[in-house]
C-alpha positions in Angstrom: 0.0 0.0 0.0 1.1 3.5 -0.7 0.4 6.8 0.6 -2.4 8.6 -1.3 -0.6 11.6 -1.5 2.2 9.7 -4.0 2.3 10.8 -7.5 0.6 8.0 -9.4 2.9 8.6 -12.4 6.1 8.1 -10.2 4.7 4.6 -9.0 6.1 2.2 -11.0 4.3 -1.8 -9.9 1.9 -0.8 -6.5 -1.1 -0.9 -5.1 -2.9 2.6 -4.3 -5.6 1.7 -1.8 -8.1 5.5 -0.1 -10.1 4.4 2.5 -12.2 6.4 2.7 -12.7 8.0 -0.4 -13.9 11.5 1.4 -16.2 13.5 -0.3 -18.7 11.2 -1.1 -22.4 10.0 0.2 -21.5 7.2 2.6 -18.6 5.0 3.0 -16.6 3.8 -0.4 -13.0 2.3 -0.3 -11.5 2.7 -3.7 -8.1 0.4 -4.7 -6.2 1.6 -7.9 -3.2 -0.9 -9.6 -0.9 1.0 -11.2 1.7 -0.6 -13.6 4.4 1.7 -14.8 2.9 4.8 -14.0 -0.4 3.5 -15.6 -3.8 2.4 -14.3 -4.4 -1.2 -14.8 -6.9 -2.0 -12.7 -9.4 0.0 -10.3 -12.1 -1.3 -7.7 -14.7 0.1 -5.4 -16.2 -1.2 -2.3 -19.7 0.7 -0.8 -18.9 -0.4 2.8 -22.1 1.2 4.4 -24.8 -1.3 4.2 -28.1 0.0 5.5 -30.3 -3.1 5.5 -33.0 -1.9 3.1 -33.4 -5.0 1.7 -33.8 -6.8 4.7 -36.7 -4.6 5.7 -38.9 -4.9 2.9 -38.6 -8.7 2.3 -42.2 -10.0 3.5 -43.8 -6.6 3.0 -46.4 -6.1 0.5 -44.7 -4.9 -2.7 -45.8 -1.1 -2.2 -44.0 -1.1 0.9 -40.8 0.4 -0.9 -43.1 3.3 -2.0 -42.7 4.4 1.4 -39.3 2.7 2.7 -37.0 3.4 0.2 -38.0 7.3 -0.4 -36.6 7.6 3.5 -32.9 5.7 2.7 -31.5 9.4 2.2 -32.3 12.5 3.1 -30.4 14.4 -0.2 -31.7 11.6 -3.0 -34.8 10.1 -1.6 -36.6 10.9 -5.0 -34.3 9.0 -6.8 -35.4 5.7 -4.5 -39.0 6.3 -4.9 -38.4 6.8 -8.7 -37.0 3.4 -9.0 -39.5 1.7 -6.7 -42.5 2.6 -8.5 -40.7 2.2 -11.9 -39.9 -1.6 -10.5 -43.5 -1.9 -9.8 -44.9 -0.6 -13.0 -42.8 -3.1 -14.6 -43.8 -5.8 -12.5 -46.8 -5.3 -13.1 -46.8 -4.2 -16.4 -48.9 -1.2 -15.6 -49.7 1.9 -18.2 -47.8 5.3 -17.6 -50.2 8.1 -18.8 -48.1 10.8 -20.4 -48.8 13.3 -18.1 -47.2 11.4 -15.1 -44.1 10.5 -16.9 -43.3 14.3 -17.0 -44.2 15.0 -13.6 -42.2 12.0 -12.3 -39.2 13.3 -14.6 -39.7 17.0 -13.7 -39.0 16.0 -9.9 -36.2 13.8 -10.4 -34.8 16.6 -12.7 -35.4 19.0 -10.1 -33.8 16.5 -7.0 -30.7 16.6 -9.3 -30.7 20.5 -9.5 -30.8 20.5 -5.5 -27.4 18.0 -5.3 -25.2 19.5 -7.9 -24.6 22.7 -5.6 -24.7 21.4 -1.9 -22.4 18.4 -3.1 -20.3 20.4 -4.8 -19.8 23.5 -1.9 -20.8 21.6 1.3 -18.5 18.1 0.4 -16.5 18.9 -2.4 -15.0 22.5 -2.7 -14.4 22.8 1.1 -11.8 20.5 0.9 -9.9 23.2 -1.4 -9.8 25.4 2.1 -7.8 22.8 4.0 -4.0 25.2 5.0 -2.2 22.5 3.0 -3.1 24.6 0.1 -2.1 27.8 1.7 1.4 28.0 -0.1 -0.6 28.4 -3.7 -1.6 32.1 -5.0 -5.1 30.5 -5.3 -5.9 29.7 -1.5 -7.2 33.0 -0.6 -9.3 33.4 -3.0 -10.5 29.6 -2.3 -11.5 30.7 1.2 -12.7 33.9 0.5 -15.6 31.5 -1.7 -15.9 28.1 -0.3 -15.0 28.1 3.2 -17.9 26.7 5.2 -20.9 28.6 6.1 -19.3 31.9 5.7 -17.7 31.7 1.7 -19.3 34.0 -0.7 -20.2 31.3 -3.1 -20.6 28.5 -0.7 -23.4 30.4 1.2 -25.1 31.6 -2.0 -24.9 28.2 -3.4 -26.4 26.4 -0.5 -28.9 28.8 -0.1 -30.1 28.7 -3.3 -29.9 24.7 -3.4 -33.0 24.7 -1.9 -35.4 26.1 -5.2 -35.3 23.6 -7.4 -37.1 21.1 -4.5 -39.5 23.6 -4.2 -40.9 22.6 -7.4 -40.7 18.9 -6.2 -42.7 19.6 -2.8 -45.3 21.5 -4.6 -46.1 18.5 -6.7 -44.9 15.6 -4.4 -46.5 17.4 -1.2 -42.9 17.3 0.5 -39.5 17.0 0.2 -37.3 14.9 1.2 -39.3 11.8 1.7 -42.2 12.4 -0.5 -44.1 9.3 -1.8 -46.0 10.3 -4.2 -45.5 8.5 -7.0 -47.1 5.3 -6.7 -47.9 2.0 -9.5 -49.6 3.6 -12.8 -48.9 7.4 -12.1 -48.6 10.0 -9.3 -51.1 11.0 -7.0 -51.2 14.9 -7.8 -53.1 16.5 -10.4 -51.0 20.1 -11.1 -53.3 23.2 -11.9 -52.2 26.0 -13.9 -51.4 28.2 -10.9 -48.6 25.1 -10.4 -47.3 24.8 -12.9 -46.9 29.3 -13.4 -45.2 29.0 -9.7 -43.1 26.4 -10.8 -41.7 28.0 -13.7 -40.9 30.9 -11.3 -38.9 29.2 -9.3 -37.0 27.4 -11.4 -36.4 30.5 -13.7 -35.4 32.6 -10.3 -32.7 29.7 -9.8 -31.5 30.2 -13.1 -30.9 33.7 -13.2 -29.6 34.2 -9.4 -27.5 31.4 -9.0 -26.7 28.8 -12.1 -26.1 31.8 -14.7 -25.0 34.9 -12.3 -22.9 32.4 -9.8 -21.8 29.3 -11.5 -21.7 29.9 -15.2 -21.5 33.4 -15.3 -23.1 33.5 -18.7 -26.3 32.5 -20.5 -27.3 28.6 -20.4 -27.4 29.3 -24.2 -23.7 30.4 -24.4 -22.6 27.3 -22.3 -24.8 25.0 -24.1 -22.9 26.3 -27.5 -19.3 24.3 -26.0 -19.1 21.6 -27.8 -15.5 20.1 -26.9 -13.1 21.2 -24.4 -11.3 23.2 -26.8 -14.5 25.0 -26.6 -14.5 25.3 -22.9 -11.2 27.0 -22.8 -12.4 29.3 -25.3 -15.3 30.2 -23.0 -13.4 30.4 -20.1 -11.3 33.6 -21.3 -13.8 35.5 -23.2 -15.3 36.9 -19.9 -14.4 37.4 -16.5 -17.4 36.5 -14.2 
């Protein structure tokens, strides 16, 4: 085994083995098997085992409806997403249209919620730790992500909380909604939804994902096509 802060290129024939990988939701062990400076080999092991599985077996099938949705408190829509999908494939049930895009819109919006708080609250802290504190960078790393206070880490985090807005005002709640259920969902969206939805979502837009993280357009970013592209962008204005 070999420290993890070794240069993989100078290991010639050795095992790199991070336990834990930090930074991630829940425990994973990653090993890495690097031949001449090259990765030959990699493996992870989720070493948190929650028992899920073990709860449900002898419940009635649309126990996971309301189980799983409570494994996590950041992704819980994902899990109830996948247990009714299961069960509309078990049992071979009909999606009407309308409820495929409601399901989709609140997984969409779940994922909007994790992208910032993993990337401030588990991620970008780590770039305040004082081992960086000898590069020109560090300041300005603090000055954004350090906890709680950081510019961009409180704005970020703050601002997390819109997209699942949307999901709570058709799921009822969030986290641990269970709302969609075999066949459908059990919301029927008016128009006065759907108009405060589209607020939301377009306030998170403008006041976070364009101002703060792209600082441009979503139609400017979406016009990088290659990472050629990307550097391009990356110069051509400063925000």
């Amino acid at each position: 085994m070999v420290n993890i802060t070794e240069n993989p290129a100078t290991i010639t024939g050795r095992d790199l083995r991070i336990s834990p990988l930090g930074r991630v939701e829940g425990d994973l062990d990653l090993r890495v098997t690097i031949r001449d400076g090259v990765v030959t080999g990699a493996w992870t092991e989720a070493s948190m085992f929650r028992g899920f599985e073990i709860i449900l077996k002898g419940k009635d099938p649309q126990a996971g409806l309301i189980v799983t949705p409570r494994i996590c408190g950041i992704c819980g829509g994902s899990h109830l997403t996948k247990a009714a999908y299961a069960l509309d494939t078990a049992w071979q049930t009909e999606l009407p249209p309308n409820a495929t895009l409601i399901r989709n819109i609140a997984q969409a919006c779940e994922t909007l919620q994790s992208i910032p708080r993993w990337f401030y609250a588990l991620f970008a802290i780590d770039l305040t730790n004082k081992k960086y504190a000898h590069l020109p960078e560090y300041d300005e790393a603090v000055r954004r992500f350090a906890p709680f206070v950081g510019t961009s880490y409180e704005h970020g985090v703050t601002l997390s909380n819109k997209p699942v807005e949307i999901y709570a005002i058709f799921g009822g709640q969030w986290p641990h909604s269970s709302f969609m259920i075999p066949g459908g969902v059990m919301c029927a969206p008016t128009l006065a939804d759907v108009t405060r939805a589209i607020a939301i979502l377009e306030y998170w837009k403008d006041e976070w994902l364009e101002k703060k993280w792209l600082g441009c357009s979503v139609d400017r970013w979406m016009q990088n096509k290659s990472w050629a592209d990307v550097m391009e962008w990356m110069h051509e204005n400063e925000r």
